[in-house]
N, C-alpha and C positions, 0 to 999 in steps of 0.2 A: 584531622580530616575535616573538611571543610562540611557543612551540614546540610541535604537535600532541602530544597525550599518546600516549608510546609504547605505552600499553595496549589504544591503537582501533586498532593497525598488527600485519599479520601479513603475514610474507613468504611466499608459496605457492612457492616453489622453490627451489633452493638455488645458485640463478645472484649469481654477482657483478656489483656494479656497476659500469658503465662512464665514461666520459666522457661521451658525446653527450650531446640532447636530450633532456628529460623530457617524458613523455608523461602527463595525466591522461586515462585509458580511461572518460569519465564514464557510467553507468550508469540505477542509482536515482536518486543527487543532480542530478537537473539544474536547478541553479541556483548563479549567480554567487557570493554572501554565503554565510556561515554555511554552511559545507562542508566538512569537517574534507578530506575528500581531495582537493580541490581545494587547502587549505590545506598540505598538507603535500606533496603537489608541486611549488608556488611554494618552501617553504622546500628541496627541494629541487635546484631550481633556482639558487636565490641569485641573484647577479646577474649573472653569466656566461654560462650555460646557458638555451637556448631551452626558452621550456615550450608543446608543443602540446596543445590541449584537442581529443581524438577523441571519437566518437560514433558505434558500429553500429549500421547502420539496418536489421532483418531485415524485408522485403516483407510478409511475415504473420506474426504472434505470440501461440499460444494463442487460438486465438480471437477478438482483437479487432477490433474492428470500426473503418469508418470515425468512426464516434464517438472511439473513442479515439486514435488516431490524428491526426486535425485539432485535437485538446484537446495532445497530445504535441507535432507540428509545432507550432504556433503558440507554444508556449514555449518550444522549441527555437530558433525565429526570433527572439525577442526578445532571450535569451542570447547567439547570435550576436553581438549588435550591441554587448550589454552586453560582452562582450569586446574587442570591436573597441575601443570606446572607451577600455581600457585598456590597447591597444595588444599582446590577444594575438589569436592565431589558432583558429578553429575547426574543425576538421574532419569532415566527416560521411563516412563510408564505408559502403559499400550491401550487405550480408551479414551473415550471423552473426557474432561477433566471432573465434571460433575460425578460420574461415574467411578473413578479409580481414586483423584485425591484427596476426598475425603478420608477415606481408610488408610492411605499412606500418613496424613498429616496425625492420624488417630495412635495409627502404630506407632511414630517415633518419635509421641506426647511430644510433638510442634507446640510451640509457645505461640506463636504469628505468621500468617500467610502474608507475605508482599505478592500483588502480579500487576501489570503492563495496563495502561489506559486501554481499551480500542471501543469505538463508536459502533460497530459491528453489530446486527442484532442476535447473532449466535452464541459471540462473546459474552455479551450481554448477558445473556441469558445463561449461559455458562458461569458467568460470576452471581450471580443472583443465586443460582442453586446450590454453589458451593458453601458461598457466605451461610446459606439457612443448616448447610449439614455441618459444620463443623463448630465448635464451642471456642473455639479462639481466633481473634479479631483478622479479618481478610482487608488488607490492605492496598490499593489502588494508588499506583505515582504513573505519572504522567509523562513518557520518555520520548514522545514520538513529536508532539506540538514545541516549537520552543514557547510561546505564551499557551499555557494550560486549556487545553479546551472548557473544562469546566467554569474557568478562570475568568477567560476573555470575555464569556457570555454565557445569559442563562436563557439565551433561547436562539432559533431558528433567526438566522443574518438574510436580509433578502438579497445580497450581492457582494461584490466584495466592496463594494463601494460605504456599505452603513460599519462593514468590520476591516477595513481598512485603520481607521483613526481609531477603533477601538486595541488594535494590534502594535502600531505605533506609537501607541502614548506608553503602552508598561514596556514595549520590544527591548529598552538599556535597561530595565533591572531583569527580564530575563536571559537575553543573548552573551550570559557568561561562560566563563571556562568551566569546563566540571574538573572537578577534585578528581586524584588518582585513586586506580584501584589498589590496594593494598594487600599485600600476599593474607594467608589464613596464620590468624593466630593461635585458635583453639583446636580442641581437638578434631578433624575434620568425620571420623568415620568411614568404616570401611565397606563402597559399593563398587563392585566389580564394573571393568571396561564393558564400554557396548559394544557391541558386535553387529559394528553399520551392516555389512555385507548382508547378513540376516534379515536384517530392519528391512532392507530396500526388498528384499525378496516376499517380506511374509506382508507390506503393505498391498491392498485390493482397488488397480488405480488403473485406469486406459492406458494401458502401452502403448500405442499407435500413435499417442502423440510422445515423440522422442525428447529426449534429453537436449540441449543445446551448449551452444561452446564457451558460451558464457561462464568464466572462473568465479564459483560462489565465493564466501568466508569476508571475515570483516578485515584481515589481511587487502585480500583483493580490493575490497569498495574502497578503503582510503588509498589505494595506489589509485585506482581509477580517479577520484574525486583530486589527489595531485594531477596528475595529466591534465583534467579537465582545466581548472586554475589556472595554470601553467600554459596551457597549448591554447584553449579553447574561448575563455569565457571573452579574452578582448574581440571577439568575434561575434558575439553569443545576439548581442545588441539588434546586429544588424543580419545576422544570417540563420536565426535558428527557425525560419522556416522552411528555409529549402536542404529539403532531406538527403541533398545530395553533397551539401557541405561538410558535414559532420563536424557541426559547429555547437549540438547539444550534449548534454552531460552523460545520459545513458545510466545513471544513479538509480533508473524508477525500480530495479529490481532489487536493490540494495536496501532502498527504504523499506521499499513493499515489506521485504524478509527482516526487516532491523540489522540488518549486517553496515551498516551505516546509520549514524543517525543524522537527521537531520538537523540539529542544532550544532554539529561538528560540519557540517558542507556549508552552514552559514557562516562558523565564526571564519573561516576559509578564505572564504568568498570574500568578507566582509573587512578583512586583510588587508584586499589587494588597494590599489591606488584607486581612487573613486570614477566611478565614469557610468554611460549607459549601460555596459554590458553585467557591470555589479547590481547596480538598481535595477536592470531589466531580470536576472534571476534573482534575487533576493525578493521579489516582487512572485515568482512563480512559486519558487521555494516555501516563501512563509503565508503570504496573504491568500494567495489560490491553495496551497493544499490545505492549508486549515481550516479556510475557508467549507471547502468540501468534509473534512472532519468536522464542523459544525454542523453543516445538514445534517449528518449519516446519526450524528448523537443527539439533536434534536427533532427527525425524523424517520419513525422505525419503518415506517414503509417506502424506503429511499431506493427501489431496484423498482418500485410502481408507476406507471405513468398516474397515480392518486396523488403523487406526489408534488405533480410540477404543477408553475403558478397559473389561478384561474382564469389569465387574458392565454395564457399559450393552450389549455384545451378547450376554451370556445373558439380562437381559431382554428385549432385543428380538424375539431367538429365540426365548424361551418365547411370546411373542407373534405370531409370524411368523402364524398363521392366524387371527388374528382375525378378523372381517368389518369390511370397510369401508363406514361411513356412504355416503360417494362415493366414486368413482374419477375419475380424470381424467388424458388424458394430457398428455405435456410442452406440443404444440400446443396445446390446451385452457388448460393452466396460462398458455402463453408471453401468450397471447391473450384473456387474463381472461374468460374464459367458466364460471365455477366457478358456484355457487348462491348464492356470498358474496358482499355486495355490497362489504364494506368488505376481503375478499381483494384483490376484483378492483380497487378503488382503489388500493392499495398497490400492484400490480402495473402499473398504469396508470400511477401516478406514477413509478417507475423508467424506464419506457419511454419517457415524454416526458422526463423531467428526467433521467435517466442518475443518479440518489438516490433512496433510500428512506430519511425515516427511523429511526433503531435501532431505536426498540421495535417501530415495526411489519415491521421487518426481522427479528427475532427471530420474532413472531407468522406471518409471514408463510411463514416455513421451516416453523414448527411445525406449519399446515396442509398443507403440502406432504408430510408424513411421515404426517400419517392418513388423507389423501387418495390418495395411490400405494401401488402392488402391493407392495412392500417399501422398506426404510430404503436400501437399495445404490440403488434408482432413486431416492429421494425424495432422497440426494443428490446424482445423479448431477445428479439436473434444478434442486436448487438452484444447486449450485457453475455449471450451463450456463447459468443464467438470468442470475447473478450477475454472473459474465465476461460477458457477451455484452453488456446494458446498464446498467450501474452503473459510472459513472467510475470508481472505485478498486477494481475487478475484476483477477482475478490477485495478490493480497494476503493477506500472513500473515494479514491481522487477517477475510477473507471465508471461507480456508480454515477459520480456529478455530473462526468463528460459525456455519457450515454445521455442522460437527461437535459441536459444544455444544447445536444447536438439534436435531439428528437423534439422536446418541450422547451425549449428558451429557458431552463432552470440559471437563476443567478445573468440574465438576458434582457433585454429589452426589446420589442416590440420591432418591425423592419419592414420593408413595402412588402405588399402583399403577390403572393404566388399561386400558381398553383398547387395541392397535394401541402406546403409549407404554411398556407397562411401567411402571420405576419412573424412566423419564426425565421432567424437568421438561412438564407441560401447559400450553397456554395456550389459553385461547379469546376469543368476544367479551366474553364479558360482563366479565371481565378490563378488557377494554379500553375496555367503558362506565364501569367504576368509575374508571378515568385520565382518558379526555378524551372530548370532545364527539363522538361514533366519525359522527352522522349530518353534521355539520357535513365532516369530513373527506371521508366517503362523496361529499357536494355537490361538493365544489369537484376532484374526481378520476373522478366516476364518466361524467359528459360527456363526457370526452377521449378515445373509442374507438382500438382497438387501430390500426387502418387509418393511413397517411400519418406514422407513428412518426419 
């Protein structure tokens, strides 16, 4: 087996390693294949030592809903199985991780924690408390960045333009294949099947925001991720703004959840015959999401307008009294009842499909900042709107976009407006010059807010 590069591996404490069982604490990656920490647990495993694959389940989280949740479960169950079949074990345990794996890792004298990078400040802080309560080394790989966040940089990038060249120069010794996974050699240990149906019942989450049709599992994201390659990406160049093409990949819920990773939708991509539409995502792909995975890990207050740079809140300040065209509150905004017709579609299509999108998820924040009483609400009620129904909610790459779209984070300066300053504007007409805006308007404006 080929050997996890020690540059995605940080050890969070200063505990020695033990004998016992290896435990992978899976997190973000959830999924079987192409999982650097899942990878480097089995190698440290080898063929002696049992490797349990755990998973804290906390009852409610940030906001989510039973949307996300049943999209989570149900890839979670598949995984399950996909393990089973290689002969290892899964575990779910019901608590925060700080909470519950301590005393699991205590009980079955764990020799070593492996768990999942994430920038997250909950995470965060979740690994920080487990690393102090347990006496054997908690180990950190990095499955989600193909160049290591911690790696590419040891601080806050101001755009993607300063971590561009820094992305680019290591991108050929990272962007390799990963080693296969390997059925279980030792003994695996005997934990009983979970019993989804239970799980989904006994978690405490808003039902009224529904489930959607979207097929979770890491099955599914590499079918979709072929389609996309195959159907999509020679188009990708020239059409992934207009929402009516379906010329974009529709991956962001795969990643979000680890049910894909993204260094497998690169090396993909990165396959094909060269041209715009490879460079133009392999460009979204690596340099913009990790880009935003640098913020979020070099700034814990990354969901604050404290956050964005200090030319985008003195203009917005010099602006703070502007008049507002409309007003409207978050109920109004959640409930597309605006004056807009093509707002309210874009808002309507998040609410049924749990996706909006990009450009008109861009457009759609940007109204939300001329429309509300100040930029601190306008994201207060983006980032709520975001989490609450959009699959991949809770996400470096939602935080950066709320702040890019409200504060010019990772932006430059633009003529100046009203309520905007000199933050980038957008309106419709904008959006007439891209794509068919009444065609869209049609096929979203019908599907009222009601029975979501």
């Amino acid at each position: 087996m080929l050997k996890v590069d020690r540059r995605r591996i940080l050890q969070l404490n200063q505990a020695e390693q033990a004998d016992g069982p290896v435990i992978y604490w899976m997190s973000r990656e959830q999924r079987l294949r192409d999982n650097w920490g899942l990878l480097h647990a089995r190698e440290l495993a080898g063929e002696n030592r049992q490797l349990i694959v755990v998973f804290c389940l906390v009852p409610s989280f940030l906001g989510a809903t039973l949307r996300h949740y049943d999209f989570m479960l149900k890839g979670l169950q598949q995984l399950e199985q996909d393990l089973r079949n290689l002969g290892y074990r899964f575990v779910l345990l019901s608590g925060a991780a700080d909470q519950v794996l301590p005393d699991f890792v205590s009980g079955v004298e764990c020799g070593v924690v492996v768990t999942d990078f994430d920038p997250l400040r909950i995470k965060q802080q979740w690994q920080e408390a487990v690393a102090r309560k347990i006496n054997v080394p908690l180990i950190e790989v990095d499955g989600h960045n193909i160049v290591p966040a911690r790696f590419v940089s040891e601080k806050r990038e101001f755009s993607a333009r300063t971590i561009r060249p820094k992305i680019h120069r290591l991108l050929p010794e990272f962007l390799e294949e990963f080693p296969d996974f390997s059925a279980a050699q030792g003994e695996t240990g005997e934990y009983p099947p979970v019993n989804w149906e239970q799980v989904l019942r006994d978690v405490v989450v808003d039902a009224t925001v529904a489930p959607v049709d979207l097929v979770p599992g890491e099955a599914q994201a590499r079918s979709a991720l072929d389609v996309f390659v195959a159907e999509k990406l020679g188009r990708y160049a020239y059409e992934r703004n207009d929402p009516n093409s379906e010329a974009v990949s529709h991956l962001s819920a795969y990643y979000h959840f680890g049910h894909l990773a993204p260094q497998r939708a690169a090396l993909s991509v990165a396959a094909r015959p060269s041209g715009e539409g490879v460079d133009a995502y392999l460009e979204e792909l690596i340099v913009r999401r990790e880009l935003a995975e640098n913020f979020c890990l070099y700034t814990s207050n990354y969901d604050s307008l404290d956050s964005a740079p200090e030319w985008a809140l003195k203009t917005l300040a010099e602006h703070a009294e502007d008049r507002r065209t409309y007003l409207y509150s978050y109920t109004e905004f959640e409930q597309a009842l605006t004056h807009s017709a093509l707002w309210n579609a874009a808002q309507l299509q998040m609410v049924k499909t749990g996706y909006m999108h990009g450009y008109m998820r861009m457009y759609w924040a940007k109204k939300i900042l001329e429309w509300s009483d100040s930029p601190e609400e306008a994201l207060r009620i983006i980032i709520t709107l975001n989490d609450r129904y959009q699959l991949d909610g809770r996400d470096p790459n939602g935080y950066v976009g709320a702040l890019w779209s409200v504060a010019g984070l990772h932006d430059r300066g633009w003529k100046k407006r009203s309520v905007f300053g000199s933050v980038r504007y957008m309106n419709e007409r904008g959006c007439r010059r891209k794509f068919d805006v009444d065609a869209y308007i049609k096929k979203w404006a019908d599907r009222g807010f009601a029975g979501n």
